[in-house]
Backbone as numpy.savetxt, mean C-alpha at the origin, in Angstrom:
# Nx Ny Nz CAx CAy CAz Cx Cy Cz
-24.51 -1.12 33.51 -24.54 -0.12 32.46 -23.14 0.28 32.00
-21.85 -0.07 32.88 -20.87 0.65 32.53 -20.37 -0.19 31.49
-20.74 -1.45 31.64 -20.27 -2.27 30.74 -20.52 -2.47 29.49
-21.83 -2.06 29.10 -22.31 -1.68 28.06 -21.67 -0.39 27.52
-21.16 1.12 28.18 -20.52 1.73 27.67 -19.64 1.36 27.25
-18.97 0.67 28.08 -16.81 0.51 28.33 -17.31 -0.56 26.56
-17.96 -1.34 26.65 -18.04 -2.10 25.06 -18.68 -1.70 23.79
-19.33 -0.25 23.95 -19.35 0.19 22.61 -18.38 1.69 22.64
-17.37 2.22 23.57 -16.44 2.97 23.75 -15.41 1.80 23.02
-15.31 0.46 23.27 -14.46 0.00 22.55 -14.41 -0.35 21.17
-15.98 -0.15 20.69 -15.88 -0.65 19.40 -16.00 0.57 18.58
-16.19 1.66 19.15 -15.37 2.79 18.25 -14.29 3.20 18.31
-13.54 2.24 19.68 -11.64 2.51 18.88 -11.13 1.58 18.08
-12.06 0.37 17.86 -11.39 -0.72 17.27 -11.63 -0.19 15.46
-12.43 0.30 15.52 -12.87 1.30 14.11 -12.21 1.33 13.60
-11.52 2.82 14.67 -10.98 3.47 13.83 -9.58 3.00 13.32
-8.85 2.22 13.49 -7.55 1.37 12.96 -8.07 1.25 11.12
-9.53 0.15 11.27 -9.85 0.39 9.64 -10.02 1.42 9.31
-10.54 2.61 9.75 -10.89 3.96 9.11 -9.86 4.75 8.62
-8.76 4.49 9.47 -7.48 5.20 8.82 -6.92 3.95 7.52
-7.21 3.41 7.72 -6.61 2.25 6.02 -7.43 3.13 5.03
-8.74 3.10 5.49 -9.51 3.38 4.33 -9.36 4.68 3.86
-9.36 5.93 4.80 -8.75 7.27 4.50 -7.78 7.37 3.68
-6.75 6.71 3.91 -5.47 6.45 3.47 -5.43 5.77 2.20
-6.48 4.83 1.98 -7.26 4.31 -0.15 -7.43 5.51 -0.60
-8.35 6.22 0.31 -9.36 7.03 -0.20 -8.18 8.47 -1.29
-7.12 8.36 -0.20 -6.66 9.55 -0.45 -5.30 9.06 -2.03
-5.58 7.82 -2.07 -4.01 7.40 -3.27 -4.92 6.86 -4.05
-6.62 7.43 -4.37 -7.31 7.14 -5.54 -6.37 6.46 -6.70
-5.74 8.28 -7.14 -5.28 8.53 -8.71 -3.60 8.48 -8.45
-3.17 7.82 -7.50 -1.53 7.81 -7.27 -1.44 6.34 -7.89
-0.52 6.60 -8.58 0.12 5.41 -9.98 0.73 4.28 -9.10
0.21 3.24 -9.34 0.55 1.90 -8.68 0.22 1.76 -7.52
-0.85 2.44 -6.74 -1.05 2.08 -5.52 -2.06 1.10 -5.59
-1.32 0.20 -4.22 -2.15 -1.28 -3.87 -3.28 -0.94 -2.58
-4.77 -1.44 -2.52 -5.55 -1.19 -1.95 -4.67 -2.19 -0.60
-5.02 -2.71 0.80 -4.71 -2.93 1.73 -6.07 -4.23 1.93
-5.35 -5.40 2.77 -6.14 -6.42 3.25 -7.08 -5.88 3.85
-8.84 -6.18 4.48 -9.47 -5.37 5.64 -8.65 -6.20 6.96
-9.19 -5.58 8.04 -8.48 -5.90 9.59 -9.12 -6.78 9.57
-8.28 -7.36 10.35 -8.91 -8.80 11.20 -9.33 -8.19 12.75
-10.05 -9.42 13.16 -10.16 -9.57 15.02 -9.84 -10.85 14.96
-9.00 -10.67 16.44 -8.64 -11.23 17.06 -9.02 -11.41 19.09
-9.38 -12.37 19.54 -9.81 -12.42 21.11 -8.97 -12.45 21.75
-9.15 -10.96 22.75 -8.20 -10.56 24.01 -8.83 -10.73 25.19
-7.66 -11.61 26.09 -8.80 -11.55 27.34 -8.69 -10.22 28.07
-9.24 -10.55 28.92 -9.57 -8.88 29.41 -9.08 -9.22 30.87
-7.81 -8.33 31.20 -7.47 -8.05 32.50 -8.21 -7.80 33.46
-8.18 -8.30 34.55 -9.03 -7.17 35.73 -9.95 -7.74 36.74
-10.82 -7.04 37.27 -12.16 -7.79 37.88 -13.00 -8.51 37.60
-13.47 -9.80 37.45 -14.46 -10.15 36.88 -14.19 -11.65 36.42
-15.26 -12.29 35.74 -14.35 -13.66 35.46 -13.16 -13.69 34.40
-12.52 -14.69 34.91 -11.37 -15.15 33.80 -10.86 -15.52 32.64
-12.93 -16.04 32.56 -13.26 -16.27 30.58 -13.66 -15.22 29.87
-13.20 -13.76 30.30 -14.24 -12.71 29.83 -12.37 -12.23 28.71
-13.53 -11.75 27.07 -12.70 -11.75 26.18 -13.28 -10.62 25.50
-12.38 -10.21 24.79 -12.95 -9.15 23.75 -12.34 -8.87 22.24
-13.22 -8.89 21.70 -12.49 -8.98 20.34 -11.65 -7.15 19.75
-10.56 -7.39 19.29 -9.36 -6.25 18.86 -9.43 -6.63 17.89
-9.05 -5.70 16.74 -8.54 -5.32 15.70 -7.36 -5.25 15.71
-6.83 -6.03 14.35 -5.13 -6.33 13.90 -5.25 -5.97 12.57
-4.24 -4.82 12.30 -3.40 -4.56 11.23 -2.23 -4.71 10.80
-1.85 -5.60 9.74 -0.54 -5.48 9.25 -0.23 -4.60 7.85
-1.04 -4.47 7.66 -1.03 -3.23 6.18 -0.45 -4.34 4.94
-1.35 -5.74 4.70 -1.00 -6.32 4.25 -1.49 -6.18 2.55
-0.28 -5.69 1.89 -0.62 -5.12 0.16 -1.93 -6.27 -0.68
-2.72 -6.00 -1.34 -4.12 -6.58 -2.15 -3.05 -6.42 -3.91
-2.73 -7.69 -4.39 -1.89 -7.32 -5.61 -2.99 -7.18 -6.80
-3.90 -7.13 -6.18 -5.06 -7.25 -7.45 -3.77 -5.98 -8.68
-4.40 -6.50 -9.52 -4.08 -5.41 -10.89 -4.78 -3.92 -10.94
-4.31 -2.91 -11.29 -5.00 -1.78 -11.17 -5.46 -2.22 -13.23
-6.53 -0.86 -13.20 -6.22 -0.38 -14.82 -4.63 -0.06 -15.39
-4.76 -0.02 -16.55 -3.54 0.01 -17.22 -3.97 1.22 -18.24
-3.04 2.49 -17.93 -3.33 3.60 -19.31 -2.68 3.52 -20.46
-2.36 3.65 -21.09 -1.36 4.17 -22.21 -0.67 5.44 -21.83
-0.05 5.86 -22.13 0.88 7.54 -22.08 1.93 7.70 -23.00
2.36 6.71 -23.88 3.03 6.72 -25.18 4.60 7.87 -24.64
4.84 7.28 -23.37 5.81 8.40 -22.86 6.95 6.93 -22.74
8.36 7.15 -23.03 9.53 5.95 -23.29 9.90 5.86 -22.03
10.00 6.35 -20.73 10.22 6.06 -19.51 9.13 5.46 -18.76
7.74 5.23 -19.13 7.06 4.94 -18.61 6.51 3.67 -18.23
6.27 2.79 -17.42 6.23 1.15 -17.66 4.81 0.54 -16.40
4.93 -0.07 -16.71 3.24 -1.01 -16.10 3.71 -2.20 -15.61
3.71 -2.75 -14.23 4.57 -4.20 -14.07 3.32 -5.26 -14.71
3.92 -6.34 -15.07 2.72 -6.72 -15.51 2.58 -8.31 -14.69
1.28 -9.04 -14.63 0.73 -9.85 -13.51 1.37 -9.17 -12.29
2.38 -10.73 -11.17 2.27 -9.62 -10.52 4.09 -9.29 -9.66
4.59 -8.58 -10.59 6.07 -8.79 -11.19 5.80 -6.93 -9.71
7.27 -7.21 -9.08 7.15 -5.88 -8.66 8.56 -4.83 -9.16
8.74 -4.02 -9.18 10.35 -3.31 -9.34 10.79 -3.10 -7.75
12.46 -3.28 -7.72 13.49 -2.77 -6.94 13.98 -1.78 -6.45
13.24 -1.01 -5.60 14.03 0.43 -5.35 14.97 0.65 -4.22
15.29 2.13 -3.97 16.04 2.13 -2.63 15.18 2.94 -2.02
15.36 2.15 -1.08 14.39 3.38 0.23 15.33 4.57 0.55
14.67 5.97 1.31 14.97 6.84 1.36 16.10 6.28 2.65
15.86 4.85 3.39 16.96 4.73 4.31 18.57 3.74 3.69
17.84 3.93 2.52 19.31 3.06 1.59 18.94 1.57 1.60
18.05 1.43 2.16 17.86 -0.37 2.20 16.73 -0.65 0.90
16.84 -2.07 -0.03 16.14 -2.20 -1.13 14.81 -2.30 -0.61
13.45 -1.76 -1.17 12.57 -2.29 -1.22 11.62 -2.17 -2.65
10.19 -2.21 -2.45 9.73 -2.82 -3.78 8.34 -1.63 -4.29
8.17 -1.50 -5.46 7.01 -0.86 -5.79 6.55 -1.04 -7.35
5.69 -0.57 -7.12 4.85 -0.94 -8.49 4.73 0.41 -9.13
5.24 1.49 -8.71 5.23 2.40 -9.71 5.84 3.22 -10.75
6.19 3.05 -11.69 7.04 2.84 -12.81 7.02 4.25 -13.85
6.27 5.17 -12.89 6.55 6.52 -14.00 8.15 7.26 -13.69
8.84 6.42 -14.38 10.56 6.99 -14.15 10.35 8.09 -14.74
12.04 8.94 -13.95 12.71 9.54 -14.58 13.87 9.85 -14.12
14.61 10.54 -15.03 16.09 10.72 -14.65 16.40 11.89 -13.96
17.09 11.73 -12.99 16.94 13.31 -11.90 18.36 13.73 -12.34
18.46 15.00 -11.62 19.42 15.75 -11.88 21.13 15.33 -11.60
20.99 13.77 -10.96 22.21 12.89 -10.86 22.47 12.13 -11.72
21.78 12.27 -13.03 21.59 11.12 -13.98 20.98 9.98 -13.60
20.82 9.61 -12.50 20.06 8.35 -11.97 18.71 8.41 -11.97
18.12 6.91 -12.65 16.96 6.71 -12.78 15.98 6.60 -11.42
14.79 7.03 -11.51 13.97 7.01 -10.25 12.52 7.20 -10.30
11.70 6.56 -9.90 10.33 7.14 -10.32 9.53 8.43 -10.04
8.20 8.52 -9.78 7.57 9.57 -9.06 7.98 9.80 -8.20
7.88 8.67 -6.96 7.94 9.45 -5.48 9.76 9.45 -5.26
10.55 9.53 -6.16 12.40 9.80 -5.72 12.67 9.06 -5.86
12.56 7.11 -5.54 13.17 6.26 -5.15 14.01 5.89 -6.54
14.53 5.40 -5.71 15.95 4.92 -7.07 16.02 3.69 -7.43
15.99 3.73 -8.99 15.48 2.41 -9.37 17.08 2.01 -9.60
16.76 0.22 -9.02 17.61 -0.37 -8.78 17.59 -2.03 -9.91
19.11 -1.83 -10.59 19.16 -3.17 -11.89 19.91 -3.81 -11.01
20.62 -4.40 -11.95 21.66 -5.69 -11.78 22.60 -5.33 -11.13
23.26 -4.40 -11.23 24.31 -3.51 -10.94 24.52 -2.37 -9.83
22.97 -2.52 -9.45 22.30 -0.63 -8.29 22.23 -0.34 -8.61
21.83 1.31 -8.37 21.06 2.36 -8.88 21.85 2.33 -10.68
20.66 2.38 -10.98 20.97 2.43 -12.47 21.16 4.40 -12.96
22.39 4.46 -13.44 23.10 5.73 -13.82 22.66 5.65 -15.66
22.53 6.93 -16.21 21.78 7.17 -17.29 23.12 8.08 -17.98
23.65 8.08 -19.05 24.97 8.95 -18.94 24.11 10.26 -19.74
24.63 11.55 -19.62 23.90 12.55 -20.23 23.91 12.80 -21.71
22.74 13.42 -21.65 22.15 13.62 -22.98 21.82 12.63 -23.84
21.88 11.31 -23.63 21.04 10.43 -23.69 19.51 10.07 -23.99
19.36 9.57 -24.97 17.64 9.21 -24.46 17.25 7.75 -24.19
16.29 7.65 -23.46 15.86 6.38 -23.09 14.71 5.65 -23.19
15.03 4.14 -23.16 13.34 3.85 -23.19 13.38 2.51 -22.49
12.86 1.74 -22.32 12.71 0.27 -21.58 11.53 -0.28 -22.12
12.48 -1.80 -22.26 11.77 -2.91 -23.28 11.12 -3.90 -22.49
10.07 -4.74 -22.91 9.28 -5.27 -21.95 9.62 -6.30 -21.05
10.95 -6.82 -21.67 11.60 -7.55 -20.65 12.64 -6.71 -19.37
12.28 -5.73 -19.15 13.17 -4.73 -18.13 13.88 -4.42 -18.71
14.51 -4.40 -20.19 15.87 -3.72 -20.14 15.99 -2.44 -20.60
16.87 -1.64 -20.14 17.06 -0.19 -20.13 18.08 0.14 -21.39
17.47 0.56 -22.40 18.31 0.86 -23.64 18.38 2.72 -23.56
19.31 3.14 -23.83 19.83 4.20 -24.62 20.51 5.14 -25.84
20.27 5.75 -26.00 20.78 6.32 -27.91 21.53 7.94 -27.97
22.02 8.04 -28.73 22.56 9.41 -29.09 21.74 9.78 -29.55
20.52 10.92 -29.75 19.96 12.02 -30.16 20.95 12.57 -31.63
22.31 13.07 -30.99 22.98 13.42 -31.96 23.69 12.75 -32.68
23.73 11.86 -32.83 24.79 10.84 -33.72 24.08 11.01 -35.22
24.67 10.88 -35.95 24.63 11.15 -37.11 23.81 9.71 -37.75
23.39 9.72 -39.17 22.23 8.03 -39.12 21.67 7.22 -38.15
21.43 6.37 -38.28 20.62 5.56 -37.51 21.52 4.89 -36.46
20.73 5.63 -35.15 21.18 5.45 -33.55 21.17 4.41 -33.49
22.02 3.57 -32.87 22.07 2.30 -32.26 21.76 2.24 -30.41
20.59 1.14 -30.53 20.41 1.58 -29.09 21.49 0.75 -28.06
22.24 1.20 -26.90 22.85 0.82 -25.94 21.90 0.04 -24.90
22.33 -1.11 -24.47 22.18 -1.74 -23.26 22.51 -1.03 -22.11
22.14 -0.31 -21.39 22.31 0.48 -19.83 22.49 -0.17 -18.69
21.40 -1.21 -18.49 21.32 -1.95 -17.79 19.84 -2.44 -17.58
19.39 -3.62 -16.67 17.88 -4.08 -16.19 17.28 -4.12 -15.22
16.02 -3.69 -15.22 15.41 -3.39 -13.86 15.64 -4.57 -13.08
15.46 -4.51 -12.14 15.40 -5.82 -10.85 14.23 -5.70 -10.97
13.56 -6.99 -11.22 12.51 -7.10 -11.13 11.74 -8.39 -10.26
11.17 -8.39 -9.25 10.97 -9.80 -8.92 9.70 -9.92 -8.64
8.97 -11.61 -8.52 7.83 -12.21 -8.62 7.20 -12.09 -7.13
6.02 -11.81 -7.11 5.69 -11.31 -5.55 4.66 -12.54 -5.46
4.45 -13.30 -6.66 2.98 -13.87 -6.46 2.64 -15.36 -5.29
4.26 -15.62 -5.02 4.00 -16.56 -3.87 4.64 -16.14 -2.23
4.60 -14.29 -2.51 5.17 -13.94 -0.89 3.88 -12.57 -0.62
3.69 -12.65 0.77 2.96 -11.48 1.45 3.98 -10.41 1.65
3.25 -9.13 0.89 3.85 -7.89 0.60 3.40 -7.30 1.62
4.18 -6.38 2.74 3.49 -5.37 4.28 3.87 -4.14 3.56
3.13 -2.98 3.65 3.49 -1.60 2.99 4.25 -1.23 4.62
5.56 -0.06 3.51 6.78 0.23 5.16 5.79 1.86 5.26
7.13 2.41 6.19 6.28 3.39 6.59 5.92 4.63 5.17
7.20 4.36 4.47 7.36 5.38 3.16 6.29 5.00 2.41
5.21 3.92 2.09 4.36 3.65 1.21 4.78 2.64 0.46
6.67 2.41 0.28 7.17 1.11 -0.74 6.41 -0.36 0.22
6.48 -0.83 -0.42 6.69 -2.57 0.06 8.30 -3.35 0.76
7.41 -4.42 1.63 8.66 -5.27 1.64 8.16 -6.48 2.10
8.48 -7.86 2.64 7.83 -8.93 2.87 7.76 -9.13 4.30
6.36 -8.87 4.21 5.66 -8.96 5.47 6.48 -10.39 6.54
6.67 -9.75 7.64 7.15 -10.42 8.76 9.07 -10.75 8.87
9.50 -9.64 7.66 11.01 -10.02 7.04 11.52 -8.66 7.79
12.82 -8.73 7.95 13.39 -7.06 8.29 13.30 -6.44 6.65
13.51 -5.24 7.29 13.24 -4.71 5.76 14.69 -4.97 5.07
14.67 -4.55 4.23 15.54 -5.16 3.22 15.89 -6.33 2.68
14.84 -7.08 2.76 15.23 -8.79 2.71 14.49 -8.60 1.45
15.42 -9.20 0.38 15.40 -9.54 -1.23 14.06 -10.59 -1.12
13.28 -10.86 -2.36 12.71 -11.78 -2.78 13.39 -12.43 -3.49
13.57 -13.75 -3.60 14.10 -14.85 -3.90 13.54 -14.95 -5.68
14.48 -15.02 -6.28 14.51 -14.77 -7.51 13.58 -15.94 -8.15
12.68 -16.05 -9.01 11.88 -17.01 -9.64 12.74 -17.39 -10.79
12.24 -18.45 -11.38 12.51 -19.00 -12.86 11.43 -18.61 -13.79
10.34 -17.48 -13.72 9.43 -16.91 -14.43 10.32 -16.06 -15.40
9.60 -15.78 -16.39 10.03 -14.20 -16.97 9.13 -13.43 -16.79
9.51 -12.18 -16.26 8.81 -11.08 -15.41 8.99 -10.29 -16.60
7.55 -9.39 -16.53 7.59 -8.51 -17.84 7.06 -7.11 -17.50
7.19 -6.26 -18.24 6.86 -4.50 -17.68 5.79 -4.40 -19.59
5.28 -3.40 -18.86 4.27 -2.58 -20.46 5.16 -1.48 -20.48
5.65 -1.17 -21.50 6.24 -0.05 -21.74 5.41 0.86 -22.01
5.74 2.36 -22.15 4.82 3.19 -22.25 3.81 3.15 -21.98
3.51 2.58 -20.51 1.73 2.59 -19.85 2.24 2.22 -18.52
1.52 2.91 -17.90 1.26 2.83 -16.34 -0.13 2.56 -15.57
0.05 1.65 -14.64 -0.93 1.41 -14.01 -1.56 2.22 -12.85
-2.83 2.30 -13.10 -3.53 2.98 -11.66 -3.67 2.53 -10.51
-4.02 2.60 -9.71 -4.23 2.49 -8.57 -5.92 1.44 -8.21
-5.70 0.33 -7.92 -6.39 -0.63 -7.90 -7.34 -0.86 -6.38
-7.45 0.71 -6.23 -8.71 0.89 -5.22 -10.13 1.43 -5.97
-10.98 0.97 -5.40 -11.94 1.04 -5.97 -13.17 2.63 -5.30
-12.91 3.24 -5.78 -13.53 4.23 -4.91 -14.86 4.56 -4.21
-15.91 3.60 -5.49 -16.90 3.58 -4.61 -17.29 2.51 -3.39
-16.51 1.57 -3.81 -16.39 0.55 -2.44 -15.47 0.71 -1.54
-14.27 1.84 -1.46 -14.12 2.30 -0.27 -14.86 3.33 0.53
-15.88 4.22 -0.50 -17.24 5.10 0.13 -17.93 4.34 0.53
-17.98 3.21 -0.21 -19.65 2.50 0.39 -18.83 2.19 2.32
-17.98 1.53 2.18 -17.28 0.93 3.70 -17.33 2.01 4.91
-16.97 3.13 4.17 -16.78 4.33 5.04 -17.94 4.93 5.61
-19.03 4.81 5.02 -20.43 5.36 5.08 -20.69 4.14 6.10
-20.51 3.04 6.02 -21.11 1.77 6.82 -20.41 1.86 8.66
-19.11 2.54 8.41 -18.59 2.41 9.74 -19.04 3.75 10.12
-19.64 4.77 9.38 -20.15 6.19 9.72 -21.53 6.05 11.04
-22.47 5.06 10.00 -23.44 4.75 10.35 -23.35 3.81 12.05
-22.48 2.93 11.81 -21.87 2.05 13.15 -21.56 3.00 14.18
-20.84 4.29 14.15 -20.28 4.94 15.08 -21.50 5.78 15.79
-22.74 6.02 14.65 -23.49 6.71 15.28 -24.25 5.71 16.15
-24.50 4.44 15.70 -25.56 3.50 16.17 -25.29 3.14 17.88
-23.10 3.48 17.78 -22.57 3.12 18.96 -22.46 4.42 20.20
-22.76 5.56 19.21 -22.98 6.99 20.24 -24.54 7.08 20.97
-25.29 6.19 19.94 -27.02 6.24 20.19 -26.93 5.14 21.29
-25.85 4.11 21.65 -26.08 3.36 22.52 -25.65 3.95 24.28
-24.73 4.42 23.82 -24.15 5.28 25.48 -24.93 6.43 25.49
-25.41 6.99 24.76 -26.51 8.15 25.35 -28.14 7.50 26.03
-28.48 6.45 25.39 -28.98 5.35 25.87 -28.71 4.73 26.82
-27.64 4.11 27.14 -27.00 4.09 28.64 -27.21 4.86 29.49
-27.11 6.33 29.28 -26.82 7.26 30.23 -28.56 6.98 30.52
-29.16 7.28 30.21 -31.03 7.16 29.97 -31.40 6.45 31.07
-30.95 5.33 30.58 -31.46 4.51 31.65 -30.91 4.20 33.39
-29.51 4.73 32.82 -29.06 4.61 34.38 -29.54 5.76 35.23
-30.12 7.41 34.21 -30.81 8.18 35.14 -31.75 7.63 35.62
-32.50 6.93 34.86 -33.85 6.38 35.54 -33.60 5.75 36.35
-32.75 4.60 35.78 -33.05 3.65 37.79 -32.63 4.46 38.88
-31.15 5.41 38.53 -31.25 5.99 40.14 -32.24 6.95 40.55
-32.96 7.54 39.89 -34.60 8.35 40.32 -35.55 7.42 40.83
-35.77 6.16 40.03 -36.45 5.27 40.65 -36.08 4.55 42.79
-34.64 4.50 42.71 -34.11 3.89 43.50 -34.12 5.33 44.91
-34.75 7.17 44.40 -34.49 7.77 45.37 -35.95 7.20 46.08
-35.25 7.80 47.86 -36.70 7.58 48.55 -37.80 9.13 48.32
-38.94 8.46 48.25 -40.38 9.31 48.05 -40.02 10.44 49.23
C-alpha cells in the first residue's frame, strides 16, 4: 500500500512544476509580447534504495523553453510603438548589464534620454543603448531604424538617423526565458549573441503584439490537472481504506 501512496504523492509533485508554467501564462494573459512556454517533458529516474534495480519512475523536466508562435497584432497608431514581425526578436540589456532578447516593443524614452520598453530594459542598436537627444521626437521605420526630428524647427523637419535596433532571427535557435522574463539561448551562458542572419528582419511600426497564450486552453489544462490531483487524493484516502481493513481483518477474534 505504501507504494501506491509514495506513487501518487509523486505524481502530485511532478504536477506541480507544470502548474506553475501555467499560472505563470495564466497571469501574462494581456502583457505585450509574452511567449506561451513548451509543456514539460518526462523523463525515467531510477529509483534509489530497496528493492529491485530496474525499478524507475518517471520526473518532470523543465527548461522554460519560449513557443515563438505569433501573438495578435493591435494597432495603437502610437510612433514608439513596434510589433517584431515573423520571428525577428529585439536586443536589450538585462537589469545585470548582460544583452538579452524580447519581443516587446512598447518603447519609450526614460528620464536618461535612453530608449527602453515597458518592463525598463534598454534597447540596444548598433552602437548600445540607443540615447535619444532631448526634445526630440521619434518614430521607427520597419526596417529598425530609429529616426528623429525637431518639433521646433521652422518648415519641414528633416528626419535624423539615431540609430537601429539590434535585431536578430530566432527562427533556427531555442529561446530559454531567464529569470527576469527576457530570453536568451537555451543551453548558452547568458549573454551569448545570436549569430547574425542574412534575412531582413522587420518590426510593424505603430502596433504591438499580444501575448500568444491562449487563455482558454491554458483553463482548459489547469482544470485537467485540478481534476488529476483530486483523482490522486481519492487514491491515498483509498489506500488508507484498505490498509485499515486488512489490519482489522489480520486482528485475532
Amino acid at each position: 500500500m505504501d507504494r501506491l501512496v509514495f506513487t501518487a504523492n509523486a505524481t502530485i509533485k511532478e504536477h506541480a512544476i507544470s502548474r506553475q508554467l501555467l499560472v505563470n501564462e495564466l497571469a501574462n494573459v494581456s502583457t505585450v509580447g509574452f511567449k506561451s512556454s513548451y509543456d514539460v517533458a518526462l523523463q525515467s529516474v531510477k529509483v534509489e534504495g530497496a528493492g529491485f534495480d530496474t525499478r524507475y519512475q518517471a520526473q518532470t523536466v523543465s527548461r522554460d523553453l519560449i513557443r515563438m508562435d505569433a501573438g495578435p497584432v493591435m494597432a495603437t497608431g502610437r510612433p514608439l510603438d513596434i510589433a517584431m514581425a515573423d520571428a525577428a526578436v529585439m536586443t536589450v540589456q538585462s537589469p545585470d548589464g548582460v544583452l538579452a532578447f524580447t519581443r516587446r516593443g512598447d518603447l519609450k524614452v526614460n528620464i536618461q534620454g535612453q530608449l527602453e520598453n515597458g518592463s525598463g530594459h534598454l534597447v540596444l542598436g548598433d552602437n548600445g543603448p540607443i540615447t535619444i537627444p532631448p526634445g526630440l521626437m521619434v518614430n521607427v521605420n520597419a526596417d529598425g531604424s530609429v529616426f528623429a526630428r525637431n518639433p521646433a524647427q521652422e518648415g519641414a523637419a528633416a528626419d535624423v538617423l539615431i540609430d537601429r535596433l539590434r535585431l536578430r532571427d530566432a527562427s533556427g535557435v531555442s529561446l530559454a526565458r531567464r529569470q527576469d522574463g527576457l530570453f536568451k539561448i537555451a543551453e548558452k551562458p547568458d549573454g551569448t549573441d545570436i549569430e547574425v542572419s542574412g534575412l531582413e528582419l522587420r518590426v510593424i511600426p505603430q502596433a504591438l503584439e499580444s501575448s500568444n497564450v491562449s487563455a482558454i486552453g491554458a483553463m482548459t489544462r489547469l482544470m485537467d490537472q485540478s481534476r488529476s490531483f483530486e483523482t490522486q487524493i481519492k487514491i491515498m484516502k483509498e489506500t488508507k481504506s484498505l490498509d485499515e481493513s486488512g489490519s482489522s481483518m489480520m486482528k485475532p477474534a
